[in-house]
Structures are given as structure tokens and as C-alpha cells.
TITI-301046 format. One record per residue (C-alpha): residue in three letters; x, y, z. Coordinates in steps of 0.05 Angstrom, whole numbers, plus 5000, padded with zeros to 4 digits. Layout:
ALAXYZ ...
END
This chain:
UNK695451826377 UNK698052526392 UNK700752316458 UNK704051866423 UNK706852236377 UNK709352806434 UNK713752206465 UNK717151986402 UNK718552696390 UNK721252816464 UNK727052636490 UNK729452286560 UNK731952436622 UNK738052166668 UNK733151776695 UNK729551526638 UNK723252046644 UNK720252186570 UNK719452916555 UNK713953206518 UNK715353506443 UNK716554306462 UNK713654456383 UNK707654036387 UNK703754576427 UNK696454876427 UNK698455346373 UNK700954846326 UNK694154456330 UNK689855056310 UNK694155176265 UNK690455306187 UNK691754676144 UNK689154866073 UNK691155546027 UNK683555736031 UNK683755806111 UNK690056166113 UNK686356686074 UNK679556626124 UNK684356606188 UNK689657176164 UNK683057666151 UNK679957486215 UNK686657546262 UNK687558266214 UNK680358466231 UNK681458276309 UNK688758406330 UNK688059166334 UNK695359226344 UNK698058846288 UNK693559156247 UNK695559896267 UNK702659666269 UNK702059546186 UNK698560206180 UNK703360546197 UNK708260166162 UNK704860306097 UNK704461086116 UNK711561176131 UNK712860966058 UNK707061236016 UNK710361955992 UNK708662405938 UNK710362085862 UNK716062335820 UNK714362305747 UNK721862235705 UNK722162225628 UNK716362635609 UNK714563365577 UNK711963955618 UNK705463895591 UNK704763095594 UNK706963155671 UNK701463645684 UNK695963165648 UNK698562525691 UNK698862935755 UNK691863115743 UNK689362405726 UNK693262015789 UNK691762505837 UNK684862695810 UNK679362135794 UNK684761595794 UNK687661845870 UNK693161285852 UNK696261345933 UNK689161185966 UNK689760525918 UNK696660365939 UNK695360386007 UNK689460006002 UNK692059415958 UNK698559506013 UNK693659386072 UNK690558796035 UNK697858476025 UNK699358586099 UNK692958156114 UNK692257716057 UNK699357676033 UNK696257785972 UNK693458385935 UNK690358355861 UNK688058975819 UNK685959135745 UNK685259715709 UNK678059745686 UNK676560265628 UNK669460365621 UNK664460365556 UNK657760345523 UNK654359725504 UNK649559865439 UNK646259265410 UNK644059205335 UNK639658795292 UNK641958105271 UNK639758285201 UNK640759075181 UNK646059485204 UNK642159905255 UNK645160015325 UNK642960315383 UNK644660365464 UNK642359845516 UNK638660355553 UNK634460605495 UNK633159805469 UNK630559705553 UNK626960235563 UNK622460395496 UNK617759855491 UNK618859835415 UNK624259355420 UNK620358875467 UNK627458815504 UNK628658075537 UNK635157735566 UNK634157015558 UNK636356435608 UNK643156385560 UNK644957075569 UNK642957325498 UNK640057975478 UNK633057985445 UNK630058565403 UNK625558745349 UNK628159205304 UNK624059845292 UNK628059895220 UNK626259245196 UNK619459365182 UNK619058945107 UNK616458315113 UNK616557955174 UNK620858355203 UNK626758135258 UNK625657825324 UNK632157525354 UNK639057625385 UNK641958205366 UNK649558405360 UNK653058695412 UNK658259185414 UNK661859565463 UNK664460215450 UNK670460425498 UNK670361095535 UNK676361585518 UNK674261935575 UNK680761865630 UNK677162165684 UNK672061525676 UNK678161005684 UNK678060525753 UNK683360225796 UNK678359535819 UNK682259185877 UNK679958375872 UNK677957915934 UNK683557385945 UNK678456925963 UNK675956995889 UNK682256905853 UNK685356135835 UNK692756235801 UNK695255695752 UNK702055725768 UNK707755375727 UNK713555115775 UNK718855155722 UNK717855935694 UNK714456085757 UNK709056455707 UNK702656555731 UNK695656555704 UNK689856865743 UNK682756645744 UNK676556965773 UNK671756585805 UNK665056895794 UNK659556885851 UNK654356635855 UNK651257305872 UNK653457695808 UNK651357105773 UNK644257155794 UNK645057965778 UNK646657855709 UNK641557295701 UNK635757735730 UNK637058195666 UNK638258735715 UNK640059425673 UNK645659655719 UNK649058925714 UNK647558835638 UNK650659635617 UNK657359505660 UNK659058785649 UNK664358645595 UNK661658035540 UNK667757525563 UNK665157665644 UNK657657455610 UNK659856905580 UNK663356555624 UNK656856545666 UNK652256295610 UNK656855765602 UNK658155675681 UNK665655715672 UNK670856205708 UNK673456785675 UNK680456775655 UNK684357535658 UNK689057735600 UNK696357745613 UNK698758315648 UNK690558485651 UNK691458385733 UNK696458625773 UNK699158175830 UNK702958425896 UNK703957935950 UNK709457806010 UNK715757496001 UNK717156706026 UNK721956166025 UNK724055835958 UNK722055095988 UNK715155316009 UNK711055115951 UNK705855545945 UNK703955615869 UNK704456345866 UNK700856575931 UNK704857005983 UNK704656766058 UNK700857306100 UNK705657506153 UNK700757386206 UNK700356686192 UNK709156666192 UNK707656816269 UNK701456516281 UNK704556216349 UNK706156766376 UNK699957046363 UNK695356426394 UNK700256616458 UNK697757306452 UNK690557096436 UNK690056646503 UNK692157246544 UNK687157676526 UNK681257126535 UNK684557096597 UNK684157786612 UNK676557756585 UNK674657236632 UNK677957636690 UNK674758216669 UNK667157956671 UNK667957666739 UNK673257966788 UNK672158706760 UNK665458826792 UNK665858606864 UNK660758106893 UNK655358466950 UNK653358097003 UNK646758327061 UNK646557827120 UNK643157887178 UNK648557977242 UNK648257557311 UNK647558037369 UNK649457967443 UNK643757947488 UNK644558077557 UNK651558137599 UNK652957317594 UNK655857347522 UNK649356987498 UNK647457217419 UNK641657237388 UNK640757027314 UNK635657357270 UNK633656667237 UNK630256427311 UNK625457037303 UNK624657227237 UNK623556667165 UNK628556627114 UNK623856937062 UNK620757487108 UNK628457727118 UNK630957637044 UNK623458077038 UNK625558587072 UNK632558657052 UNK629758666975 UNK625559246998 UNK631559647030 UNK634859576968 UNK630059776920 UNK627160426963 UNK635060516967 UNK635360626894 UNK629661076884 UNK631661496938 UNK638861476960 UNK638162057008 UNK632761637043 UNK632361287113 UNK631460557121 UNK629260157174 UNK630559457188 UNK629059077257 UNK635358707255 UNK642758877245 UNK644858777176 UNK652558507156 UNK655758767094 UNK660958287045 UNK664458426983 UNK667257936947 UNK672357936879 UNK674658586855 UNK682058306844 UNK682658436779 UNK688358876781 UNK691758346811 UNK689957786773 UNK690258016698 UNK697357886668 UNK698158676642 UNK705358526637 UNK704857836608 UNK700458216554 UNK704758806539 UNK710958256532 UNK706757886485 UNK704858396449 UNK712658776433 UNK714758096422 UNK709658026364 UNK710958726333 UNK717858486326 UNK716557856311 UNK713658176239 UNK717958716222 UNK716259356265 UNK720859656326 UNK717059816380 UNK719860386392 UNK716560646326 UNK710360316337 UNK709260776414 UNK712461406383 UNK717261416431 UNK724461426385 UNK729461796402 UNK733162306352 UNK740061986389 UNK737661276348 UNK733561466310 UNK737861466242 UNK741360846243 UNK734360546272 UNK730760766205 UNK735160626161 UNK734959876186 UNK727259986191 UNK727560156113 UNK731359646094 UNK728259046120 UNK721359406085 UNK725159436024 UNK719758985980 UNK713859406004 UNK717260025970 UNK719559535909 UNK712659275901 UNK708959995908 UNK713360275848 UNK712659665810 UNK705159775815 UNK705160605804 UNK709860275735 UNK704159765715 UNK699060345723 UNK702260865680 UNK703860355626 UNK697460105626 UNK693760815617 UNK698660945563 UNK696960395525 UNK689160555530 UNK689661245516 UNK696261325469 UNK699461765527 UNK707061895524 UNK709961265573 UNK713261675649 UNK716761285697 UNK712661395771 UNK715761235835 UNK715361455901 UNK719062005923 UNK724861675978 UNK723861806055 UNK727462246078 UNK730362326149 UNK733462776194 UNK741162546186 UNK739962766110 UNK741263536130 UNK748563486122 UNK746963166058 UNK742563786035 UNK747764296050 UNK753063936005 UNK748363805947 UNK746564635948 UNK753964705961 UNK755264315892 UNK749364695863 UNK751665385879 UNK758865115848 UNK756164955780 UNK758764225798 UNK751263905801 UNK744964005774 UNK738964295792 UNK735563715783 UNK738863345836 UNK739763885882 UNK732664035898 UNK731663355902 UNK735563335959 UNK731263795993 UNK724363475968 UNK723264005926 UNK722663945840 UNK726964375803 UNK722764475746 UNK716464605781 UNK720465135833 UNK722765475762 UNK715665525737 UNK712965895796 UNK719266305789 UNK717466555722 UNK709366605739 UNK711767055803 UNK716867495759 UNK710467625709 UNK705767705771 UNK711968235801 UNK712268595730 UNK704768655725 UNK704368965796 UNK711069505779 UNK707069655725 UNK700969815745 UNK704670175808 UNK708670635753 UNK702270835713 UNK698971055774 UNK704171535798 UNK705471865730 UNK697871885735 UNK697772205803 UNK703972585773 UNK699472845729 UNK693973145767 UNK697973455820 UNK700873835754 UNK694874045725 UNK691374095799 UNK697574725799 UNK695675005741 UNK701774785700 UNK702774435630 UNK705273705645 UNK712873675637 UNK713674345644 UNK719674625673 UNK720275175720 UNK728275285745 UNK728274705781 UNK733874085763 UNK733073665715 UNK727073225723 UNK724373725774 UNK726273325843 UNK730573635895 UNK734773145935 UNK733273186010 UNK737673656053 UNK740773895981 UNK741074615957 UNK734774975936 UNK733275145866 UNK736075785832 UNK731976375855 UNK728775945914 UNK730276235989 UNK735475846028 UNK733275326076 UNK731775586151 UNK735674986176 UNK742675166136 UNK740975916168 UNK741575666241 UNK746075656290 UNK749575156315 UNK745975086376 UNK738975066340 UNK736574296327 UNK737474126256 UNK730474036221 UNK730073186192 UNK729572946123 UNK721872996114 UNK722073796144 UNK727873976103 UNK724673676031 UNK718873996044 UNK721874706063 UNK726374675999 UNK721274425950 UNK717475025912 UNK710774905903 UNK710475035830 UNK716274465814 UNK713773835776 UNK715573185791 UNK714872585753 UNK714071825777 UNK721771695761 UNK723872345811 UNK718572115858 UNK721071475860 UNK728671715879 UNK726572235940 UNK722171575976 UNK728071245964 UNK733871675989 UNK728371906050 UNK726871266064 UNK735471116070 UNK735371806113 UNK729471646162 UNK731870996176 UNK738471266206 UNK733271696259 UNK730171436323 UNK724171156323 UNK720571736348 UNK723272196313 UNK722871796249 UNK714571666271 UNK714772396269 UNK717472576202 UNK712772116165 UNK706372376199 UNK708973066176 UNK709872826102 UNK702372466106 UNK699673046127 UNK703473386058 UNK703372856001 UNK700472226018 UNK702671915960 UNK710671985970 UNK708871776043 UNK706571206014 UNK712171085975 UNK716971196022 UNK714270716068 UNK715070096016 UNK720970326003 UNK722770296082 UNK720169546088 UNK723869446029 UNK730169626061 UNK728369286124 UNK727468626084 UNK733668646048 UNK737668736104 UNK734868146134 UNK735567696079 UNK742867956071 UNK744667796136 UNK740767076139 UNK745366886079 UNK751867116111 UNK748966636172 UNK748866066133 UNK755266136094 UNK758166156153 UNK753765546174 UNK755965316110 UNK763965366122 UNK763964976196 UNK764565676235 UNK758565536276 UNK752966016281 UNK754566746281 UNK756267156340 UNK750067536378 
END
């Protein structure tokens, strides 16, 4: 009948010939007939085509970025970071329920909030927790064969008492860092799908398994299973989610392929291709287990006997089993001791057989196969090796994005569905989550004209750092923490010199603050005049031909002993030494601060900061004047 078939779907020749249907192949034949197997075969080909499977990964890691969070207050951004990063880890989800659309074509998750299940007499109003009612023997705790909860109650001690079902009630947890992202199995899930609205309702097939749990009156089941779940297995029904209770993601597909709801896996789009690729690796398989080892041969050789040519064949002297015998021992005393002599009484001929492996298995058949397939669903190849060059590598991308455009549509739809849903359970303010864009290499020139605009006033700050991948806000908050951290440090800094100030004054013998001819705040500026009454300075005494004594030599020759200083005077002789030194060579300068260590430690100290100080500056000053020039399309600046 399918022969048949193939030559009504063939066509002729000039001669009449009948040619075989060129789409009826092996691939089409094993191909998956019912929704159920396309789910069965699309996990299995996932879990055994290695490359396909890598392929997606990385798909689904070149668009999983960090979240933006738009719309919200300082303090509300801080408390949703925290929750989707912490105990929710929100990314981790998406790329799971991303992996399980690449294989299924389908991915289903729920939020799942949990609580505490308390039960309570069916006749006063006294409550208490499912542990306490299954563990104290008081309540004579039972979960019958219809899933109801019996007790006694301890408080209904007039009478009779109360032996029955008691009431449950569920108490939900406020407790965020207790909230779940639960992924569902595909293979669980029917969808009731209505062809007109193309609305959807979702259904969870419970198995058998959990139904047994429950049953069995298992604690662990009994404190986490919600009443509908328990239910719908005392009644033996499915359990029906709320709207919007379930979240569904799945692949795109043609408008005439009526599927009721479900995505196509993309696996399955090219399952012919990967049948093709499929048959070349059993290929290779089968090549591998029997040409890769070669085939050893021992047979006994003829030998020539005599000058006539006549040979002599080991069979006419020896029996087949005394020589198989002996070549069985030569072989085994071979492997126990390699380094060993053997003896045999007849010559021995050595074959080898196979080994042409390397010649046989179709590597490049395979690697064909295999790019074909990779493009066949989506990815360049080019990505998929690492091997993209920076020459194509924009324009390649960008194509590469948008023909993944859905993945990144249906990852923010699902960070939206999250937010909204934890907002609603724990009367949060609403945000707006998305993933941060990709960004890529050809986006510099981009950068440099958005902090262009910024430094113009003509765009915000906002948008600028944006640009960059960095948050405005959050840079301007570690500005501020850094500017208190800076003022803290200065501060600290100033009360120990005025402290240190101090004790050299009294160390002198002097009244703090007390003046003694010197200038006004008691510092003398470096290479200045002395005070009045204080001896000129040897240097300003020397010839012409004498070396002039540096910075460090000169401060210390001028300054009396007996002159105080305080932290402010300190500050501006490090400062206007440190401008001084700086002009010196190195040695020199090396010299003139070991001399002021050896004096006052603590203005060498100062005067060092204040040297890197300089140095950074000047470094900073002329990095900017590099990129303005960047900046204005003069190139980099000259060396």
C-alpha cells in the first residue's frame, strides 16, 4: 500500500519510468502522529542531540540580562531587587522554563504562595495546626479513604464529646521570602482551548503517584497540599487552575496548524533533517565498534625445506588443537610478562584486519548535517563554534536578535506576570520588569553621542547611562554614600593633625595658639623669607656657584623651632612642597623627603598624599582632554 502510494505521488519519465515520491522518505514514516508523542519524542531528541541542545543554551544565555525595574520608588526597587534576585532568583526560572520551551515548545509555571493548614472542631470554635492534631495522640488523628480529616476535640469534653471531620482552614504565609516559582510537566497539562477567542483553560492531570501520597495520609503531602488539589483526588477528577493562576510560554506556529493552544517544539519543525542526522551517527556507531579496533590474526607459516623449493606445512606435523595450544599459551605468558621470551617450534604469521575507520566514517557528511540543522532552527553557526568575526559580527546579531525576537517578548511577558502576581499577594506597589537590551559592540558610537547629549543638558540622565548599561539613579546613590564616606575620612584626617598639632605644641613647652613673631597662622612658605628676628637662610647667603639647597632643606633651615603650626598651615606647606618637589628629579626629590621623615613624619606624610594627589589629577586631566578630542573626530592625541 505504501508502494503504491510512492507511484501515484511520482511522476514519469520520457520513457514512461514511474519515479518514487522524493517526500515520502524514512523520516516521514517515523514521524510522531499524536500531540502526546511529539512531547515524548521532542524530550528524548532534546535529551540525545547534544548539539541542538547546546545550540538553545546558548541561545537562551545570550538574551537572559540583568532586569530593569521602571515605575517604582527607591525603596520599593530595593525590596523587589531583593525578592527576585534573592529566594525567588527570577533569571535561574526564566532560563529554565526557556529551556523547557526549546524542548517541549511549551513551558507552564505558577506562582505558589505557601501556608498553614490548622484544622478545628466540627462543633466549637477551637483550632489548631495539622502537625500538633498528628502528632499528640489526643486528637486520635485519621485521614479517611475520602480524604477527610478526623479528630477528637480535647475542648469538647461535655457530654459525648466530638469525634468527626473537622474544619479546615488554611492560613496564607506573608512571608515573601517563602513564595515559589513551580515550573509544570507538559506531559501533565490538557488545555481546553476555544478556536474562536483562542482563550485557553489549563488543567492538571494529577498522578497517580501524588495521588497515592495524599491517600497514605502522609504529613509532608497533607501540610503542603492546597484543599481544591485534595479534592479533586477524593473525587478522582483533574484539577482545574484559576485564570491567570498558570502562566503559559510556548513557540510560535502557523495559523492553519490547529493545535488547540500547544506550541510546536522546534525540533519536531525539523524532525527530517534530524532523522538524516540521526542515521549518520548510528552509522558512525556501527563503524566505530567494528573497524576501530583492528582484527589479530597468529597462523602458523609454510617453510622451505631443502634447496628444491619444497615447503613444509606445520599442520603435517603438528594437530590443529596442539597449535591453537600453544599459540594461546604465547599469548597469555605474553601478557604477564611482555619483556619475556617465547618459544614456539614453528614460524608464526601475523594479520591485521579492519582498522579503517578513518576512512569509512562520514566525518564530513556529519559536520554537514549537523550546520545544516543549527540553521535549520534558528542559530548561525558561526555563533554556535565561537568563531564570529568583529568585521560581521554587527549586522550578523542584529539579524540573530531579530529572528529571536519572541524568546525576548515571551521572557518579559513572564518577568510582567511575576511582578503582578506578587503584588497582588502581598499589596506591593505594581513595577514594570524587563530585561535589560543586549548590547553589542557597534553601540560605542551610540554611547559617545548619548554622553555627548548628556553633557549638553539636551538628554537625561536616565537615558544616558542606559546607554552605557549603567542606572542613573543607582550610580547617584553610591555618589552620595562615597561623598559621606570622603567627608567622614577629611574629618577624621583634620582632627588628627590639630591633635598632633597639639602635642608637638605642648611637647615645646608652649600654650596652644600661641604666637611667637612668626606670620600669621605660624607657617613659613618654603624658600620664603625668615621670620622677624630669625637668621637669614644659608642658601640666600651663597654664591652663585654654591648648589642651591631644595624645598625640604630650605623649610626646615627657615622654620624656628619655637613656631606653632596648626593643621590649616600644615596643610598649605605639604601642599606647596609637594608642587616644589615634583618639579625635582627623582633622586633628588627621593632625597628631600627622606630628609623631612627623618624631621616631622607627619608633614612627610602629608606631603606625600598630597604628591599622589597631584599625580592623579594630572592624569585624569589629561585622559579627559583625550577623549574630547576622541569626542570631536580628531583621532587620538599625539604621543
Amino acid at each position: 500500500m505504501f508502494g503504491g502510494a510512492g507511484t501515484r505521488g511520482g511522476g514519469r519519465g520520457n520513457f514512461g519510468e514511474v519515479f518514487a515520491n522524493p517526500f515520502l522518505d524514512m523520516a516521514t514514516l517515523s514521524t510522531p502522529s499524536s500531540f502526546r508523542n511529539v512531547l515524548y519524542w521532542s524530550e528524548h531528541l532534546y535529551s540525545r542531540f547534544g548539539t541542538y541542545a547546546m545550540a538553545m543554551e546558548r541561545v537562551i544565555s545570550y538574551f537572559i540580562t540583568d532586569i530593569e525595574l521602571d515605575h517604582v520608588s527607591d525603596d520599593e526597587e530595593d525590596k523587589w531587587r531583593e525578592l527576585l534576585n534573592g529566594p525567588l532568583d527570577v533569571r535561574s526560572v526564566l532560563q529554565s522554563l526557556l529551556r523547557d520551551r526549546a524542548a517541549y515548545g511549551n513551558a507552564f509555571a505558577s506562582i505558589i504562595r505557601p501556608f498553614r493548614r490548622f484544622l478545628g472542631c466540627g462543633k466549637c470554635a477551637s483550632f489548631w495546626s495539622l502537625n500538633e492534631c498528628y502528632t499528640n495522640p489526643t486528637f486520635r488523628f485519621s485521614f479517611s479513604g475520602n480524604c477527610e480529616f478526623q479528630i477528637d476535640c480535647p475542648s469538647c469534653r461535655v457530654g459525648s464529646g466530638y469525634r468527626g471531620p473537622a474544619r479546615v482552614k488554611d492560613l496564607e504565609s506573608d512571608d515573601e521570602q517563602k513564595i515559589k516559582i513551580k515550573r509544570w510537566s507538559p506531559h501533565q497539562i490538557d488545555i481546553i482551548h476555544n478556536a474562536y477567542s483562542d482563550d485557553c483553560q489549563y488543567i492538571w492531570r494529577i498522578p497517580e503517584e501524588d495521588k497515592r501520597n495524599v491517600r497514605s495520609g502522609r504529613l509532608f503531602d497533607l501540610e503542603r497540599t492546597p484543599k481544591g488539589v485534595i479534592e479533586a483526588i477524593r473525587d478522582n477528577k483533574v484539577y482545574r487552575f484559576d485564570p491567570d493562576a498558570i502562566f503559559h510560554m510556548k513557540e510560535p506556529y502557523l495559523s492553519g496548524q490547529l493545535n488547540r493552544g500547544w506550541g510546536l517544539p522546534r525540533i519536531l519543525l525539523n524532525f527530517g533533517q534530524v532523522f538524516y542526522v540521526q542515521v549518520l551517527r548510528r552509522a558512525n556507531e556501527a563503524i566505530a565498534m567494528d573497524y576501530v579496533i583492528p582484527f589479530r590474526i597468529l597462523t602458523p607459516a609454510q617453510r622451505s625445506v631443502g634447496s628444491g623449493g619444497v615447503t613444509s606445512d606445520p599442520l603435517r606435523m603438528f594437530d590443529g588443537g596442539d597449535l591453537r595450544s600453544m599459540l594461546r599459551s604465547v599469548l597469555t605468558s605474553r601478557r604477564r610478562d611482555p619483556a619475556g621470551f617465547h618459544v614456539l617450534p614453528f614460524p608464526v604469521e601475523y594479520q591485521m584486519l579492519g582498522a579503517e575507520a578513518t576512512k569509512l566514517a562520514p566525518r564530513e557528511l556529519l559536520d554537514q548535517a549537523n550546520e545544516s540543522l543549527l540553521n535549520d532552527v534558528g542559530v548561525p553557526v558561526e555563533l554556535y563554534k565561537g568563531t564570529l568575526q568583529l568585521q560581521t559580527a554587527p549586522v550578523a546579531l542584529r539579524l540573530f536578535e531579530s529572528t529571536w525576537h519572541h524568546v525576548v517578548h515571551d521572557a518579559n511577558s513572564f518577568l510582567g506576570w511575576v511582578v503582578e502576581q506578587i503584588s497582588q499577594l502581598l499589596s506591593w506597589e505594581a513595577v514594570k520588569a524587563t530585561l535589560k537590551r543586549v548590547t553589542l559592540a557597534d553601540d560605542v558610537q551610540e554611547q559617545l553621542n548619548a554622553l555627548q547629549l548628556f553633557m549638553s543638558q539636551q538628554l537625561s540622565g536616565t537615558s544616558a547611562f542606559k546607554a552605557i548599561g549603567r542606572d542613573w539613579k543607582s550610580e547617584q546613590k553610591r555618589i552620595a554614600e562615597e561623598s559621606i564616606i570622603q567627608a567622614r575620612i577629611q574629618s577624621r584626617t583634620q582632627e588628627e593633625m590639630e591633635q598632633a598639632g597639639f602635642a608637638q605644641q605642648i611637647a615645646k613647652g608652649m600654650q596652644p595658639g600661641a604666637g611667637g613673631g612668626a606670620p600669621p597662622g605660624g607657617a613659613m612658605p618654603p624658600g620664603g623669607a625668615p621670620p622677624a628676628g630669625a637668621a637669614p637662610t644659608t642658601a640666600g647667603a651663597m654664591g652663585a656657584g654654591v648648589p642651591m639647597a631644595g624645598p625640604v632643606s630650605s623649610y626646615l633651615q627657615s622654620m624656628p623651632d619655637n613656631v606653632p603650626q596648626t593643621p590649616q598651615d600644615m596643610k598649605a606647606v605639604a601642599t606647596q612642597l609637594a608642587q616644589e618637589l615634583l618639579g625635582l628629579p627623582e633622586g633628588q626629590k627621593d632625597s628631600e623627603l627622606r630628609k623631612l621623615k627623618q624631621s616631622n613624619s607627619f608633614l612627610h606624610q602629608l606631603v606625600r598624599g598630597e604628591i599622589d594627589r597631584i599625580r592623579q589629577e594630572t592624569k585624569s586631566q589629561a585622559g579627559n582632554a583625550a577623549m574630547a578630542q576622541m569626542q570631536q573626530g580628531g583621532g587620538p592625541p599625539p604621543m
